[in-house]
N, C-alpha and C positions, 0 to 999 in steps of 0.2 A: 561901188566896184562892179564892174561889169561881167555878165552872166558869160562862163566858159565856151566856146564853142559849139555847138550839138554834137554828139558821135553819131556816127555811121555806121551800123548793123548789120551784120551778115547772119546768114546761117552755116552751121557746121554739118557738113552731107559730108560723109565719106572723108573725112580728111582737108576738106576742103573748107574756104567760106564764100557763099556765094549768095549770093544777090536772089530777094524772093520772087517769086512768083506770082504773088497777089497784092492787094491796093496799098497804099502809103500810110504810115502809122508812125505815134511818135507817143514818147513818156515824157513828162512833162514834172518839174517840181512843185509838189504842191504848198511850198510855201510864198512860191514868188508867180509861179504858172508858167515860167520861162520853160523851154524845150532844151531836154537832157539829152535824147536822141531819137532818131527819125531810123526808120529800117522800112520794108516792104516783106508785108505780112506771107508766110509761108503758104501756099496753096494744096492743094488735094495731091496734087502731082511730088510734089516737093517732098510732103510727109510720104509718101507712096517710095522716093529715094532712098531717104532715111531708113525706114523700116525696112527694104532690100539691103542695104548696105550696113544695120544690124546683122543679120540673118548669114550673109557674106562671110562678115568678121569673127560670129563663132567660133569657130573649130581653132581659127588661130590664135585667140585669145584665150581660150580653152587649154592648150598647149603651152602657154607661155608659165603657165603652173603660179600656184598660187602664191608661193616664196617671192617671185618677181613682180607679182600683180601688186602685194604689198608695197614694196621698194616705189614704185609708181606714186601710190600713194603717197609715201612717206616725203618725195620729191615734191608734191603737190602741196604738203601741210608747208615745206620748206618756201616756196615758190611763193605765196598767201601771204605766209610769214612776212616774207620782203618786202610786199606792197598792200601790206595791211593798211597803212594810212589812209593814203588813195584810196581803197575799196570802201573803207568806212567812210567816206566824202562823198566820193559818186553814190554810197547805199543813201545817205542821209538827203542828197540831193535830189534819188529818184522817189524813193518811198517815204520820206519825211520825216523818219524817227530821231531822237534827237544825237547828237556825233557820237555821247558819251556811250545809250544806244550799240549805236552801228559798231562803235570799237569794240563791245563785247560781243557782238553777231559775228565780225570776225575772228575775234579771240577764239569763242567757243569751234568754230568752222575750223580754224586750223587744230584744236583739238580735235574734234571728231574726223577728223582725216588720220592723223597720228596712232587714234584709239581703233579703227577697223585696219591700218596699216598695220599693227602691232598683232591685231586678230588673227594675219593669216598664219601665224607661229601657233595658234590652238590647236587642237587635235579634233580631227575632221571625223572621226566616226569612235565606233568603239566594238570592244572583240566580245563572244559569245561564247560559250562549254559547244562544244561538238560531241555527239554520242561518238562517234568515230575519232581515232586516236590519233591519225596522219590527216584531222583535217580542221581549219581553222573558218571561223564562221564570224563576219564582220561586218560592219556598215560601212558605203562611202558615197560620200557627197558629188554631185555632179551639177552643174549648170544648168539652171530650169531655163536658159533661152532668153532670147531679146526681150528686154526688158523697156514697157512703158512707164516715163515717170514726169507726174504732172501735179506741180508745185504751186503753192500759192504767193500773196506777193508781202504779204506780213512778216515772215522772215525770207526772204530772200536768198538768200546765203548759206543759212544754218541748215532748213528742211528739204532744200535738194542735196546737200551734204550726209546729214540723216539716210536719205535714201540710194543715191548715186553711190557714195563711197562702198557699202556692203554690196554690192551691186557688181560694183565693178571689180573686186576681192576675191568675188566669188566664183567668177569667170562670165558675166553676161554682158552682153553689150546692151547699151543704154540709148534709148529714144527719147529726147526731155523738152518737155513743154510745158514753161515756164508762165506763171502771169506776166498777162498781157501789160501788166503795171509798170513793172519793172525788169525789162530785156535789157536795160545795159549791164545792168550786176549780174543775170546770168551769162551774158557773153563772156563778161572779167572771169567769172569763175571756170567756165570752157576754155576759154584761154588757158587757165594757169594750169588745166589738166591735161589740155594739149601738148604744151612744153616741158610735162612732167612725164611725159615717154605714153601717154595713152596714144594707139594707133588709128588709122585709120579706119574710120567705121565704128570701132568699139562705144566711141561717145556721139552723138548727132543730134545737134539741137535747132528746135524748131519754134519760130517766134509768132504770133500767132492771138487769134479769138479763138473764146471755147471752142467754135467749131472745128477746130484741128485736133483738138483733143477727142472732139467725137471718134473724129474719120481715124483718130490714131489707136484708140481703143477698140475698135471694131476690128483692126487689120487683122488676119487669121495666125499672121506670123508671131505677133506679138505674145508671147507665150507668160507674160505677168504685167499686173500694172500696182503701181501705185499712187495712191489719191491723197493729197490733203488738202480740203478745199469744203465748203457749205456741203449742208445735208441734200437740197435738193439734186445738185450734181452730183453728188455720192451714189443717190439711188439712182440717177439717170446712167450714171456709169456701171455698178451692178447687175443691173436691167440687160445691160451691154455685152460684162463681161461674164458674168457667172453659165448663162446656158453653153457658150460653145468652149467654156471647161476651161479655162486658163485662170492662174490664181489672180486673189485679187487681197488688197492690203489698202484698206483706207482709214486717214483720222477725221474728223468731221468737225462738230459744232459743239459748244458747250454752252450751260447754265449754270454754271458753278458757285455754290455756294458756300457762304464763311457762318459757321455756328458760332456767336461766342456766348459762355458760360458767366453766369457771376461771378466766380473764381476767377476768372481769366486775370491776366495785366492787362489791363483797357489799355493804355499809352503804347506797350509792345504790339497788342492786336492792331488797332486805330493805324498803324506806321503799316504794318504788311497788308492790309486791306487796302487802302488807299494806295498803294503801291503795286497789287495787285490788280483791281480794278481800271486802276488810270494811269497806270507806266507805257509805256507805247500805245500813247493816245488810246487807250483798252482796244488794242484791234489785235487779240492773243484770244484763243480760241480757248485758251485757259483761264481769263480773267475772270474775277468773282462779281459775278451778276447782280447777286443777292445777298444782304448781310443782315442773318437771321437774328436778334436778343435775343435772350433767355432770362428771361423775368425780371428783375431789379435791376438786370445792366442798362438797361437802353437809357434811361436818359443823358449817363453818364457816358455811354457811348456813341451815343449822339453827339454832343457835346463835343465828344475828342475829334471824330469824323469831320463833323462843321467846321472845324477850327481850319484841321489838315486840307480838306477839300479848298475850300475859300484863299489859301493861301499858296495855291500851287501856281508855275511863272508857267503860261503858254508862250510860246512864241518861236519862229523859226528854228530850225533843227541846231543848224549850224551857228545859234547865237551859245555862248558858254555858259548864260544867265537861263536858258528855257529848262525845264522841265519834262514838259509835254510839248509835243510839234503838232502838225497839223494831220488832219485825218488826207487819207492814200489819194483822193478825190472829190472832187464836188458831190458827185455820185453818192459818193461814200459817206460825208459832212450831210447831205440832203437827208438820208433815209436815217440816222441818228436822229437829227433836229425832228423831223417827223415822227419820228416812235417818241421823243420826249415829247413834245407838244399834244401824242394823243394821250399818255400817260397821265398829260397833267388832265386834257379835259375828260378823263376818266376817274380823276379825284385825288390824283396823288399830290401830292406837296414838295416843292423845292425846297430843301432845308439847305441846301448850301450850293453857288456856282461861282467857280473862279471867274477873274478877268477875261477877256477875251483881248488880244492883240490892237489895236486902229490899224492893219496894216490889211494887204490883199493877203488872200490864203488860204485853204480848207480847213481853215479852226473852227473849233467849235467846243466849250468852254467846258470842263472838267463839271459834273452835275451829280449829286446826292439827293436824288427822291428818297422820300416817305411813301407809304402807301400800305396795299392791298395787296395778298397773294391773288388777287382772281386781277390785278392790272396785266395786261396783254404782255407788257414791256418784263411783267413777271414770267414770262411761258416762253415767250417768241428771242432767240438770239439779240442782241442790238450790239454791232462791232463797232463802240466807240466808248470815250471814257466817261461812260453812266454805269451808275450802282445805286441799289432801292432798299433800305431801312425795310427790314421788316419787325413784327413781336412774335415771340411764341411762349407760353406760359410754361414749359417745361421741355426737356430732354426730347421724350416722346413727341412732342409738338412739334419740334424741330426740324428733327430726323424726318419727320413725316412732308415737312413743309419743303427739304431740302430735296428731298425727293420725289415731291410733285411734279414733275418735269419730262418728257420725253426722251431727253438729254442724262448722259452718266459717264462724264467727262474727267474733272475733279472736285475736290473738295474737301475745307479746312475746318479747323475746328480749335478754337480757342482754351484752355483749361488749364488747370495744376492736378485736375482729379484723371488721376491715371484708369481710374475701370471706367471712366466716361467716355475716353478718347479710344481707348481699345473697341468700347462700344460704337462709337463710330466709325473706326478702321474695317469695323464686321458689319453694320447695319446701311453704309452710307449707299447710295448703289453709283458708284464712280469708279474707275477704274485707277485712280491715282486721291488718295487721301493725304492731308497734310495736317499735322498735330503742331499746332503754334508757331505755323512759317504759311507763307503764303501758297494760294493756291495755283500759282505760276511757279516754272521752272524744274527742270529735273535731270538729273543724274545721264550721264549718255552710255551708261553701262547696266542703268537697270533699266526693265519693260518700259515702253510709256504706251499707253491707249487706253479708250475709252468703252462705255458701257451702253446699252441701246441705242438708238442713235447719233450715238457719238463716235460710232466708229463699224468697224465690219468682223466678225470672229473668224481673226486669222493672226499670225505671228504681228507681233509687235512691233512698233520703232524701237529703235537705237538699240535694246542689249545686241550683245555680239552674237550669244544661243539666237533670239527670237531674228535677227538676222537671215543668220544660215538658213533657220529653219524656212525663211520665208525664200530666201533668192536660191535655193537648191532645191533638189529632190533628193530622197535618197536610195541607196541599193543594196539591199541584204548578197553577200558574196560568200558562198560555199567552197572553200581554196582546198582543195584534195590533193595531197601527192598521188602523183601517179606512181604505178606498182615498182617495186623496186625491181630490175631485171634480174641478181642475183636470187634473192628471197621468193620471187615472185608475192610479197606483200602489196595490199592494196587499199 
């Protein structure tokens, strides 16, 4: 069957789509390496439009009040709705995940439009006692201003939705720079917000190398940003934004780790570890790194792991028999195979590696090391589907082991014994625990982020509270009647 067309990529300035202003660039699929689409990379000038043409569209998006901002939304969950198919085709084709994948990156995306649509119907502040008897003392939410949002290429769909949707709810216009991986799924997704009555300027996207995102982050105008994307960019952007005072909301990197207990079900554990670790080729900032024993279970959870591991189907996204698809890039596949290859010659053991495909592709074979908590590949992120056996001779052990790390991301924990997992819900230091589910996936109405380096101490993703809190400010209001002319009261 012959490879679709390329598309043709614009930028969204003001309303507009227009043609970039910097060198030629293209995303490519990494299962075949055929070209998805070609665009010309946004320039310094360009993000310079964008961010004036934010700034512009305030007040009238400001105005348009938040009953209608919702409706917007609500046209957009619909719009998604309609060319779900499609979207999950072209996702699976640019970033490789497998369709089954992509159809729920969009499922969940048309929910999380639905669920901040639904939001602007909450109650936007709250009332206070007045010592004074004719006067009412209250909060109200206001638009913290153009808003930077720069996304990474693992969910594509879902985590500029996370951030954009609340965003634009709220009353901000939006600045988005998108990995550079995958620009055709963020155009689709501009598109179908364009059509859903968002205005000119309110949304402007920009396609682009980190470098845009620098120049985007530094702009004075830009009065918020949000990050999800590696630790090193994280603090490069901190660096950036924190001194000249604009908020900032980032998720970063994780080493997440799975505790499992003797008590555990090894068969139930064994299925969400594995599932966990190497579902989206493990390139989830969630996935479980580490999967700690706890004394008598390991060989028996060894055992289960090897079996699951060994028998996982790699192979193009879009075949109905794969599994796992290929890793985002060469780039990507290289620096995996590299950190397993030092792992090993640092002592660790291969206890189990799936097939790898005969075909071209960025795969690279689902892997279960043994090893050493002092192995590198134990401390250092690796975004690909590897996970490393560890022992630990007790609870205490664990706990300790699991939280060796820089990283406090998530983390799960296998058991029947109810005061163990509480004890972990309190001791783990992660910002999302999970008690006999995986250490992947979460709710879009409760907090999600992370702990030390895993993220930045500031309002959360997806709940609808840590939302507002983050894409508003607020205003204490002192409402006095004025004196009454009759009484003359005051």
């Amino acid at each position: 069957m012959a490879s679709p067309t390329p598309l043709t990529l614009r930028h969204l300035i003001d309303g507009a789509w227009i043609e970039g202003d910097g060198p030629s660039a293209a995303s490519t699929d990494p299962a075949s390496g055929g070209v998805v689409a070609t665009y010309r990379e946004a320039g310094v000038d360009l993000v310079a439009k964008a961010v004036a043409a934010a700034g512009h569209a305030t007040s009238d998006w400001d105005r348009r009040g938040v009953l209608a901002r919702g409706q917007v939304l609500r046209r957009a969950a619909l719009l998604l709705a309609e060319r779900a198919e499609d979207v999950a085709v072209l996702m699976t084709r640019e970033q490789g995940k497998t369709l089954a994948e992509s159809r729920g990156e969009v499922g969940a995306t048309i929910e999380t439009l639905h669920y901040h649509a639904e939001s602007a119907r909450r109650p936007d502040g709250a009332t206070y006692p007045s010592s004074h008897p004719d006067e009412v003392v209250r909060t109200v939410r206001r638009p913290v201003g153009p808003v930077a949002v720069i996304t990474p290429w693992n969910f594509p769909l879902q985590i500029p939705a996370w951030k954009i949707a609340p965003a634009l709810v709220h009353g901000n216009p939006v600045v988005w720079k998108p990995a550079s991986d995958t620009p055709a799924v963020a155009v689709v997704f501009a598109e179908v917000l364009a059509e859903a009555g968002v205005p000119a300027g309110v949304l402007n996207l920009v396609l682009g190398p980190g470098a845009i995102g620098a120049v985007l982050v530094d702009s004075p105008e830009i009065a918020a940003v949000t990050f999800t994307g590696s630790v090193p960019v994280g603090h490069a952007i901190r660096d950036r934004v924190v001194p000249r005072g604009a908020k900032l909301q980032m998720e970063l990197g994780g080493h997440n780790a799975a505790i499992v207990l003797p008590d555990a079900d090894i068969a139930s554990a064994a299925d969400a570890i594995v599932s966990a670790s190497m579902a989206s080729t493990g390139q989830k900032c969630t996935a479980t790194r580490r999967v700690i024993a706890v004394g008598d279970v390991y060989d028996d959870l060894r055992a289960a792991l090897v079996e699951r591991v060994a028998a996982l189907r790699v192979g193009p996204g879009l075949d109905p028999g794969s599994q796992i698809g290929p890793l985002v890039s060469e780039r990507a596949r290289s620096e995996v195979a590299a950190a397993v290859e030092q792992a090993i010659t640092e002592g660790a053991e291969v206890a189990a590696r799936a097939a790898e495909p005969d075909s071209t592709g960025h795969y690279l074979a689902p892997t279960l090391l043994v090893g050493r908590p002092a192995l590198t590949i134990c401390r250092e992120e690796v975004f690909g589907p590897v996970t490393t056996l560890l022992r630990a001779e007790d609870l205490d052990a664990a706990i300790a082991l699991a939280n060796g790390t820089a990283f406090g991301l998530t983390a799960s924990v296998f058991t029947r014994d109810e005061r163990a997992a509480r004890r972990c819900v309190d001791e783990l230091v992660a910002g999302l625990v999970k008690v006999n589910a995986p250490s992947t996936g979460s709710e879009i109405h409760a907090p999600f982020g992370g702990l030390r380096d895993s993220s930045y101490h500031a309002p959360r993703e997806q709940s609808s509270d840590a939302a507002a809190e983050f894409f508003t400010i607020t205003k204490t209001a002192y409402l006095r009647l004025a004196p009454d002319a009759v009484g003359g009261r005051s």
